[in-house]
BALOKE-319943 format. One record per residue (C-alpha): z, x, y; residue in one letter. Coordinates in steps of 0.1 Angstrom, whole numbers, plus 5000, padded with zeros to 4 digits. Layout:
BEGIN
ZXYA;...
This chain:
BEGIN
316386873184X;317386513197X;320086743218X;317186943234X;315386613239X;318386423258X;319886793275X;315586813287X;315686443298X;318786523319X;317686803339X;314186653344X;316586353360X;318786583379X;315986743395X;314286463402X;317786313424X;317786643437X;314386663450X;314686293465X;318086373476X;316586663495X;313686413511X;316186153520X;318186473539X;314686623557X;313486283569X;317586203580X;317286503597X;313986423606X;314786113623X;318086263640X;316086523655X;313586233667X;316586073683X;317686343696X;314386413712X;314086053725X;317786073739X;316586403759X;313286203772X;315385893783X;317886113799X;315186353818X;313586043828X;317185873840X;316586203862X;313586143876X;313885793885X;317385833900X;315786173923X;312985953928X;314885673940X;316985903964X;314286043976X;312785683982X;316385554000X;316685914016X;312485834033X;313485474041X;316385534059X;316785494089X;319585734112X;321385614140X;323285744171X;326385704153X;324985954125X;323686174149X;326986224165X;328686284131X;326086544122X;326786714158X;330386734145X;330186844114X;328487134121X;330487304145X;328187664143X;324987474149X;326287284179X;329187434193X;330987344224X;333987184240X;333086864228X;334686964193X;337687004198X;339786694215X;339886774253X;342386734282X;341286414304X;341286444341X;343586214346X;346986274332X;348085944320X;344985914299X;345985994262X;343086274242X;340586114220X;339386174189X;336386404187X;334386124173X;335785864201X;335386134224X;331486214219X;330685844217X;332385754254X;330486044269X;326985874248X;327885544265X;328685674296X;325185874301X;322985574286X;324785364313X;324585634342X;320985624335X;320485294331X;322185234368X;319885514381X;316685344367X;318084974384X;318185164419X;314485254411X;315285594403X;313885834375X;315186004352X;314286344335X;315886464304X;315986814295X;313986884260X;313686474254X;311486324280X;311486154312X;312385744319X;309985654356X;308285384365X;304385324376X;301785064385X;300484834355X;297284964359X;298085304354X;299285264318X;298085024289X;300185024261X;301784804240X;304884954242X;305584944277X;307284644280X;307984474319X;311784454332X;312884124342X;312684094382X;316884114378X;316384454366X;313884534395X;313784514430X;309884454434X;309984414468X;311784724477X;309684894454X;305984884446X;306784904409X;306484704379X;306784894349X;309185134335X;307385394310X;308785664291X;307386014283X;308886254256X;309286584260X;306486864251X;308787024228X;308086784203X;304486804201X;305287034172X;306986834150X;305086504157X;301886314144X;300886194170X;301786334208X;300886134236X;297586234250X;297686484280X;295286344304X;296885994306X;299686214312X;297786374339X;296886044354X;300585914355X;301586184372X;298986194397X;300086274436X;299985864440X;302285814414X;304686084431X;304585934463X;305585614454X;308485774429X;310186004451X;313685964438X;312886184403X;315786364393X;317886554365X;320386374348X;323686454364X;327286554345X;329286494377X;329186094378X;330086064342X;332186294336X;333886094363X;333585754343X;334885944311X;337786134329X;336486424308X;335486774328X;331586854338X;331487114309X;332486904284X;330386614292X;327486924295X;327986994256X;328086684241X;324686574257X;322886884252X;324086904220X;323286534208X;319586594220X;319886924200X;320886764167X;318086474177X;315486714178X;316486904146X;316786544125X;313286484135X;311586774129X;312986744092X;311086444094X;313786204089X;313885824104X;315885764134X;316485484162X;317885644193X;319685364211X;320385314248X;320884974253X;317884914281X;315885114254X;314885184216X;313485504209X;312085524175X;311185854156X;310085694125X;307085834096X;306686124122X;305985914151X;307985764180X;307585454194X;309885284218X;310784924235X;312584854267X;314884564267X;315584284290X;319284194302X;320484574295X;323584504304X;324784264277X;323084484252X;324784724224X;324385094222X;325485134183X;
């Protein structure tokens, strides 16, 4: 009987490890599980706040002409052209440039054929971008229309005092906020034609000229900058275009932009 009694007294004890054995294992397992589901939160939430933060950084930045002209050449099929590939100079003891090199002389080169033009009190129209004139002070009241210094301007020769610039239609699209048509209207008024009478299309021949790079080349590479500036804001990214006399600013889906005094001195990139 005592053998029954001790054998009984045993099991009772081995069951009893067995069962708390088992517990300790379900709530170790338990808790693993728990970890493991923590781990997975942390880590989807790692996620989150990293796409959140590149979508932040990707919202705040801001795109410049350098970037613009990388984007043109990396993607040859959306902007082709001769401007791609590293072309023969017009004058034979020039050595080829770079594609990158290449696209930023012909940049320079047109902000400063404009810039000359606008000196000499001409305008300037842009195809699919807008149009740099000038008109009276009264015509226009906004802060950003900023005055030339009298350097810049020949006031006497010209009854002129402030340059203005209007974007092209073409964006109206992709914009917030367009510039109202009737003070359109109003600047463009018979008066205002009269007294601006030198309007013209920008020109590849002077340029390509400066850049010892042929018309058709110089053709490309502008059109296709403008291109790849209209595509980068109508996917609503930030972007400064930079001229040197003026900043262009396509930022939150709107555009502002600021002329600056003593062009010449100033930096494009």
């Amino acid at each position: 009987m005592e053998k029954e009694r001790v054998i009984s007294q045993e099991k009772k004890v081995k069951i009893k490890t067995e069962t708390s054995n088992s517990k300790n294992k379900k709530s170790n397992q338990y808790q693993n599980l728990k970890k493991k589901k923590n781990k997975k939160i942390t880590k989807k939430k790692r996620q989150k706040l990293i796409e959140n933060k590149e979508k932040n950084e990707n919202e705040n930045e801001i795109l410049t002409m350098k970037d613009v002209i990388n984007i043109v050449l990396q993607n040859d099929l959306t902007y082709p052209g001769l401007h791609q590939g590293s072309c023969e100079r017009t004058r034979i003891s020039l050595p080829l440039l770079q594609e990158s090199s290449q696209l930023i002389l012909i940049w320079k080169q047109f902000c400063f054929y404009i810039e000359k033009k606008l000196t000499e009190g001409i305008s300037v129209n842009v195809k699919n971008f807008g149009t740099f004139f000038f008109t009276n002070i009264n015509d226009i009241k906004t802060k950003t229309n900023f005055l030339f210094t009298n350097s810049f301007i020949d006031n006497s020769k010209f009854n002129i005092k402030k340059l203005t610039f209007q974007l092209s239609s073409n964006y109206r699209k992709i914009l917030k906020h367009f510039p109202d048509e009737k003070k359109k209207r109003k600047i463009l008024q018979p008066i205002w034609i009269m007294e601006n009478r030198n309007l013209i299309d920008w020109n590849a021949f002077p340029i390509s000229k400066a850049c010892f790079l042929k018309e058709d080349v110089i053709k490309d590479g502008i059109d296709n900058i403008f291109k790849a500036i209209y595509d980068i804001v109508e996917a609503k990214k930030n972007l400064i275009v930079q001229t040197g006399f003026c900043n262009i600013q396509f930022l939150n889906g709107e555009m502002k932009y600021t002329f600056e005094e003593n062009t010449l001195l100033n930096n494009i990139f």
